[in-house]
Phi, psi and omega in degrees: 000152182285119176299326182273129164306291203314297181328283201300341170273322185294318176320313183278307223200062205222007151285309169317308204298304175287329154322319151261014179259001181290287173339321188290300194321308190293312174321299176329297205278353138315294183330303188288310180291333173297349188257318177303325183294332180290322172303308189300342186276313210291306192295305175300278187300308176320295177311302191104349188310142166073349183271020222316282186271149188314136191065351179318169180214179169189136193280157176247089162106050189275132182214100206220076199229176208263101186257139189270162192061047207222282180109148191316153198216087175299125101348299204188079183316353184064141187255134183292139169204149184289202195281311169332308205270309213282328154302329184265345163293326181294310185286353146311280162020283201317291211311290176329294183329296177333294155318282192323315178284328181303304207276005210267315201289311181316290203282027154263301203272309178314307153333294154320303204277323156345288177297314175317326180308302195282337195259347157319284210289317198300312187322308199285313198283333168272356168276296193300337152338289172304326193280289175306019232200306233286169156305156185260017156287321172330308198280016188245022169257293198283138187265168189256302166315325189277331179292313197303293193312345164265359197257308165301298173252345198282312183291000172304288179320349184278316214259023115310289157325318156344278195305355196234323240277305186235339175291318215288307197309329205288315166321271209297306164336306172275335179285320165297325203268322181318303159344284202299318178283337156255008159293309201287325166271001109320306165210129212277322215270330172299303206307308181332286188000284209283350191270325189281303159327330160259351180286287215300304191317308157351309226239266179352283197259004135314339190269312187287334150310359175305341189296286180293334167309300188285330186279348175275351180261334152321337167303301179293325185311300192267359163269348187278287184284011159280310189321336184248307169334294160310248219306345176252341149311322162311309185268350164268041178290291189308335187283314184293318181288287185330325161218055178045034171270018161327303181294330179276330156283343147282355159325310196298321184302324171275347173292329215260283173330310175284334183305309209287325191299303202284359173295331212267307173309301197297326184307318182279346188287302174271006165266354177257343171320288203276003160271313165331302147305305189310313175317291162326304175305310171308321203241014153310301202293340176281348175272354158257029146268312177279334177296283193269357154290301206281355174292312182314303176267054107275326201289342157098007177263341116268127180304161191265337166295330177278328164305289185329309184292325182278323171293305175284017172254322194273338159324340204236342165288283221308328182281345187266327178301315178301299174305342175265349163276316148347308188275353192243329159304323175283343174294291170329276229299301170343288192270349162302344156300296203286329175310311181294320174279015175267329178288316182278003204215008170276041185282139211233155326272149179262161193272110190328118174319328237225344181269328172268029193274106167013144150199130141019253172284150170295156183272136161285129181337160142293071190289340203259154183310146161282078195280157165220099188267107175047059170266129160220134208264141184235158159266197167321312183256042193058000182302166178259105151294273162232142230221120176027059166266129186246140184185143189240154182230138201267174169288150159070351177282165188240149184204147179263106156260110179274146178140142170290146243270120152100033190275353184125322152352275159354263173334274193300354169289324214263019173279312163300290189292007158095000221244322158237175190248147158316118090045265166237179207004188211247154148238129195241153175246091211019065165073022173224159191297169201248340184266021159231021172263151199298148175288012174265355149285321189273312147282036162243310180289336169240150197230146184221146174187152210214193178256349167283134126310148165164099181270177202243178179294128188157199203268148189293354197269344192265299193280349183295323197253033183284301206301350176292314167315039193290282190220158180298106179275302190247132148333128186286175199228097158223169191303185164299314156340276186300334163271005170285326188279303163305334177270359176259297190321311185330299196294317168315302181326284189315319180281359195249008183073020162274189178240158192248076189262114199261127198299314167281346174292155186277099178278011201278128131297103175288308222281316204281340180256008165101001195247171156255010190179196161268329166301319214239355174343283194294346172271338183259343158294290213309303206299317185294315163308308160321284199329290197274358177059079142228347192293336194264338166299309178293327209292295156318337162278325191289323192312309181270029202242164187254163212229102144328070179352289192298339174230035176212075152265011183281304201295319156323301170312324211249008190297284228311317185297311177294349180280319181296312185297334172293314178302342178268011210262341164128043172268056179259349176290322198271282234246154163237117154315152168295182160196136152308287207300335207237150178273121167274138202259041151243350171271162152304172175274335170285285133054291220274312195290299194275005199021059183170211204229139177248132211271109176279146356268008115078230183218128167220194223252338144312302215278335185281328209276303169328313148350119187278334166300324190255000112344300203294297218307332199260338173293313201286335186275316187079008170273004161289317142320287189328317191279337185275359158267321158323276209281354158291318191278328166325300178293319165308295187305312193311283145353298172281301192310293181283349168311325178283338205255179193272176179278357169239024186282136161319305197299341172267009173285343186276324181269108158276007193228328168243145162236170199324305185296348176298322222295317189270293136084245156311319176292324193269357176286343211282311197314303197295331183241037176296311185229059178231157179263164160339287167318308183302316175303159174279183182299310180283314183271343143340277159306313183259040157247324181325298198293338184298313173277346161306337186258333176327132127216172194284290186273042160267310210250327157074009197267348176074011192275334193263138147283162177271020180265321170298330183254012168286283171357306190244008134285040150255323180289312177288353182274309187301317194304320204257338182285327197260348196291145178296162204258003158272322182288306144329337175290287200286008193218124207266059200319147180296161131226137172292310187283014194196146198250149208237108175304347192250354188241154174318190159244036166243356166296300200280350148323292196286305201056060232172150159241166178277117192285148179282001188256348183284114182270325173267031191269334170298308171314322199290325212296303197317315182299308200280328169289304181301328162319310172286344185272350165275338169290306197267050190354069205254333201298308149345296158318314173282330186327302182294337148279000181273307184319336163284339193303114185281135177285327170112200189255166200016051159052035160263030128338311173271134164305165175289249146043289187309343195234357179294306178304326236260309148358274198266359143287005162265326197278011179273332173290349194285009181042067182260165176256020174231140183232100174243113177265091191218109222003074210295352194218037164288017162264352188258174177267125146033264197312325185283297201290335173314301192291317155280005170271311156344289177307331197267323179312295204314278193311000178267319196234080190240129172357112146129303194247155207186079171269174169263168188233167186190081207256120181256123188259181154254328183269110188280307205281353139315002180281003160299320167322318229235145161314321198219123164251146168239117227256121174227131193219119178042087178055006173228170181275128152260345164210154142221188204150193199243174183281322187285319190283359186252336181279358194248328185293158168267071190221214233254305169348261174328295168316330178303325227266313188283000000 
């Protein structure tokens, strides 16, 4: 990186740069002329100079000059014009100046900021550059809020700065000097003034912002460190609860706070100090223009147009002057910035640009050995991780690393994936270092994965296929519009120094995951989801997910058959079905009442309860008494049970209606509306008695309050409710139909079309079993696969269980079918029994008839190293034994004891 701000800008832009000091230059000759013209109007027409006798005239826009070897030269002869004609053209003249300088100034600032724009985004796009670069020990130094954050804000102010860095000194500059030379060719003893007075502001308040530098760098400092401060409260949140340290970080946070106030108080206190001075000084030279210009002009030694003139010409210093010490503070300020992000962001050694260059074309397989010559792994504090290890791993091999937590195992998987850098010795790939080869090999060809995680905000399906993503395989497709549009960022990129790699183009390697295309995507994912058990998990996200009409319409078309085929499966015992007619006692009661979905967000269960139609409908029905006694014995039974037990007692897993925090609540409404009628309660405690039977169900909750006569009642109330409903309310509320698929309920709602009877303990595990089974009979299962696959993971994929993310972790490095597999120790969240079966699952399905990669497995299970070819047995940083499984399970060595 460039050290110098000012370098780093002329270096980038300095064809602009000149382009525009041209603009400034040509801007100057208006400039110069708006200051003169007022005199010649006060003094000619105003005045009379030159008009002396009646009908005089003076010629106008006489344009004439002395070229030398040339000789006078006419132009233009100019029109006689009287006194009259000649105020309103000079004041046209003006009026033009104006326009002319107004457009100089217009097109200098667009200008400007253009450039500023473009040198913001360049700026950003070479820092996050760098990031992508950095070693990869940098980052267990370094907070992720403090990058982003200079990176978001600190670098804002340079690219503002651009547009000013060298036009802003030249404008105001040319504009001051302009000013100051024609007060100094009106009167040379005015001009002195106004010349000693702008030498002290020079001098002056530049000396006194050195102030305001250091308290603006102090700022940024401790606003920099509260900002990596936050974020890292944000990701120890769990760390914080677990140990009742709330308060100490807010301690810390007010500590933070107060530092920044009292940085923020001295600044203004001494930024208002040097306006202050700056001001006084300003409005010194007009009271020594009027004092000693009009002493000048009474003494008959200044014209009353040359006063005049020298006062609206010194109008106009004081603003270009005030903006070029503006510009010279902002100049300090800038680069006292870019010096820190010249520091934070200058880091040695960065990973060669030329290791991240695009590439294309497909990568050729790897045939060659994993050589590892005398390698030694260090941490952060130099402890020795692993120490002069030597060890070669063949093509087509399968290898075990074994050995207890810190013996160096570790270290050396993450060594293979790249992840820390040597010390000392090499690890080679047919004779070349494994850290100088492009990552389009090594991250297509070696696949690496561990039990840290991290997926990015998206869809499980974006991240499941990241490790896929290299370069733009197939070109996005747009109208004219839109590729018009794309051809201008295209341009934009390229002046701001980005690449212009276009975001929207299809990045999937289909071919490197096993597929041709996005049709056959999901058949070459299948096998790999199976492999790592996951499939029964995404199955479950699609189950509970709302289903997209428009782009999964096979699974639509096909609910009504899967609803009939579930039925044929003997679930009449399990599933209760909807019926218009008849009430289901295993749905709630709001469930039961509206028969059907409300399309969120919408519509919800305030805004409908609220609703004047469903207001009319509970007066005319009378389930509003009826519900409002349901929920007092509800509030009650609830109450008397619960009241006693603590808040995390199992029993309240059971209350869909109430939680732990409710309990006391309710007890003081139950005191209050004990011996009050219907009538009597208010609205709000109605309502929340009300909401209470809404969540009821019978054989969940067991309290014995419905009857059939109430629940004849309140099917009766939904047949009125649906014959009658307004066509607002229709929109938003989605009626069960048996013949039809209901876009607003999951898609295990519109499957079952049903609720699941509580009395069942497995019937949800069986209803599962058995749907996946129909969607593989009706060859559906893909289609759904592919809504669990939308399923937003959240941000760093904590949506997902831990377990859920392991897996999902080493089914992406399974898809990239690469031919080094470095595994260490990927699934340590999972039980024993689990990780077996899938380490299985992956030796099989990897070393499938034709293919054969090597594996390179860190186990947590020494006797799973049956599997394998070869183990490498490693204690306190060295190799200490290798071998096949019969000859180390037969040896008396360290193995063997790992093994009892």
């Amino acid at each position: 990186m460039e050290k110098s701000l000012a370098r780093y800008i002329w270096k980038n832009t300095r064809l602009q740069q000149l382009w525009i000091l041209a603009v400034v230059a040509a801007s100057m000759i208006p400039y110069f002329l708006s200051f003169d013209l007022p005199k010649q109007i006060v003094n000619g027409p105003i005045q009379g100079d030159g008009f002396e006798g009646p009908g005089a005239t003076q010629t106008f826009m006489h344009i004439a000059y002395d070229i030398p070897l040339i000789g006078h030269v006419e132009f233009f002869k100019g029109v006689q014009l009287d006194r009259f004609q000649m105020l309103m053209a000079l004041s046209l003249v003006f009026l033009a100046l104006v326009v002319l300088n107004g457009l100089f100034k217009f097109y200098i600032n667009t200008y400007k900021g253009r450039l500023g724009e473009r040198m913001l985004r360049r700026i950003r796009f070479e820092l996050i550059d760098r990031v992508l670069r950095f070693p990869p020990a940098h980052f267990k130094r370094v907070k992720s809020a403090e990058i982003a954050t200079m990176i978001k804000d600190e670098v804002e102010p340079m690219g503002g700065f651009t547009g000013d860095a060298f036009v802003s000194p030249a404008l105001l500059g040319g504009q001051a000097i302009t000013a100051l030379a024609f007060i100094i060719v009106q009167n040379f003893w005015l001009g002195m003034i106004a010349a000693a007075i702008v030498g002290v502001q020079a001098v002056v308040i530049p000396r006194m912002r050195k102030r305001l530098l250091d308290l603006g760098r102090q700022r940024q400092l401790t606003a920099r460190e509260l900002s990596g401060r936050v974020g890292e409260i944000v990701e120890g949140i769990g760390t914080i609860h677990g140990n009742d340290t709330s308060n100490l970080e807010r301690a810390d946070i007010a500590w933070r706070l107060g530092r920044i106030f009292s940085i923020r108080y001295d600044l203004y206190q001494w930024k208002f100090l040097v306006k202050f001075i700056n001001n006084f000084l300003a409005q010194v030279t007009p009271f020594l223009f009027y004092a000693i210009g009009g002493y000048l002009a009474l003494q008959g030694r200044l014209d009353i147009g040359q006063l005049v003139a020298v006062i609206s010409a010194y109008k106009d210093l004081p603003g270009p002057l005030k903006e070029l010490i503006d510009w010279d503070q902002m100049r300090q300020d800038v680069q006292v910035k870019y010096q820190q992000v010249y520091e934070q962001f200058n880091v040695e050694p960065l990973i060669e640009s030329h290791i991240q260059e695009l590439a294309t074309a497909p990568v050729g397989a790897l045939t060659s050995a994993l050589v590892v010559t005398n390698l030694t792994l260090s941490d952060d504090s130099g402890a020795r991780l692993v120490d002069h290890v030597s060890v070669e791993i063949k093509p087509n091999e399968t290898v075990a690393i074994v050995g207890p937590n810190g013996s160096g195992a570790e270290a050396f998987a993450e060594a293979l994936g790249r992840m820390i850098w040597p010390d000392s010795g090499r690890i080679t790939i047919d004779g070349r270092d494994l850290l100088e080869l492009p990552e389009s090999i090594t991250g297509r060809r070696i696949s690496y994965a561990s039990a840290d995680t991290f997926f990015f905000h998206g869809t499980l399906a974006s991240n499941l296929l990241y490790g896929l993503k290299h370069a733009p395989m197939i070109d996005a497709v747009y109208d004219e519009k839109e590729a018009l549009e794309y051809k201008w960022h295209s341009i934009e990129a390229v002046k701001a120094g980005n690449p212009t790699l276009d975001l929207n183009s299809d990045w999937v390697d289909y071919q490197a995951a096993g597929a041709n295309g996005p049709d056959d995507l999901l058949k070459a994912i299948r096998p790999v989801l199976d492999a790592v058990l996951i499939s029964q998990d995404i199955l479950d996200l699609a189950l509970r997910s709302n289903v997209n009409t428009e782009v999964h319409v096979a699974v639509s078309d096909h609910v009504v058959a899967l609803r009939a085929s579930l039925r044929d499966e003997g679930l009449d015992g399990i599933v209760v079905p909807f019926d218009f007619d008849a009430y289901n006692a295993q749905a709630t009661v709001g469930e039961n009442l509206l028969f059907g979905t409300m399309k969120r967000p919408l519509m919800t269960n305030r805004r409908l309860a609220a609703h004047p139609y469903f207001q009319q409908l509970f007066r005319e029905t009378g389930l509003s008494t009826d519900l409002y006694a349901m929920g007092l014995e509800i509030a009650e039974n609830a109450v008397e049970l619960f009241h006693d037990l603590p808040p995390d007692h199992p029993f309240f897993q059971q209350l869909t209606f109430m939680t732990a925090d409710d309990i006391p609540t309710y007890q003081a409404l139950l005191q209050k509306l004990q011996s009050r009628r219907f009538e009597d309660a208010t609205p709000e405690e109605r309502s929340a008695i009300i909401r209470l039977s809404f969540a009821y169900i019978e054989p969940r909750h067991r309290f014995g309050l419905l009857t059939n006569e109430l629940m004849d009642k309140i099917v009766s109330a939904r047949k009125q409710f649906h014959a009658h409903i307004p066509a607002d309310l229709a929109e938003l509320i989605e009626r069960y139909d048996a013949e039809r698929f209901t876009p607003s309920a999951s898609l295990m709602d519109n499957v079952l079309f049903g609720r699941i009877a509580y009395q069942q303990a497995d019937a949800s595990d069986r209803i599962r079993a058995i749907m996946g089974e129909l969607f593989d009979a009706l060859d559906l299962y893909d289609d759904v696969l592919s809504i669990g696959l939308e399923f937003d993971v959240g941000s760093g994929g904590k949506r997902l269980t831990m377990v859920q993310r392991q897996k999902l972790n080493l089914a992406r490095a399974l898809l990239k079918r690469s031919d080094y597999f470095v595994f260490n120790r990927p699934l340590s969240a999972l039980d024993q029994r689990v990780q077996d079966q899938i380490t299985r699952n992956i030796i099989e399905d990897l070393h499938k008839e034709g293919e054969r990669p090597a594996i390179i497995w860190v186990l947590s299970n020494a006797r799973l190293a049956e599997m394998f070819d070869r183990i490498l047995l490693f204690d306190r940083g060295g190799l200490a034994e290798a071998g096949n499984y019969p000859e180390l399970s037969e040896k008396n060595g360290m193995f063997k004891e790992l093994l009892s």
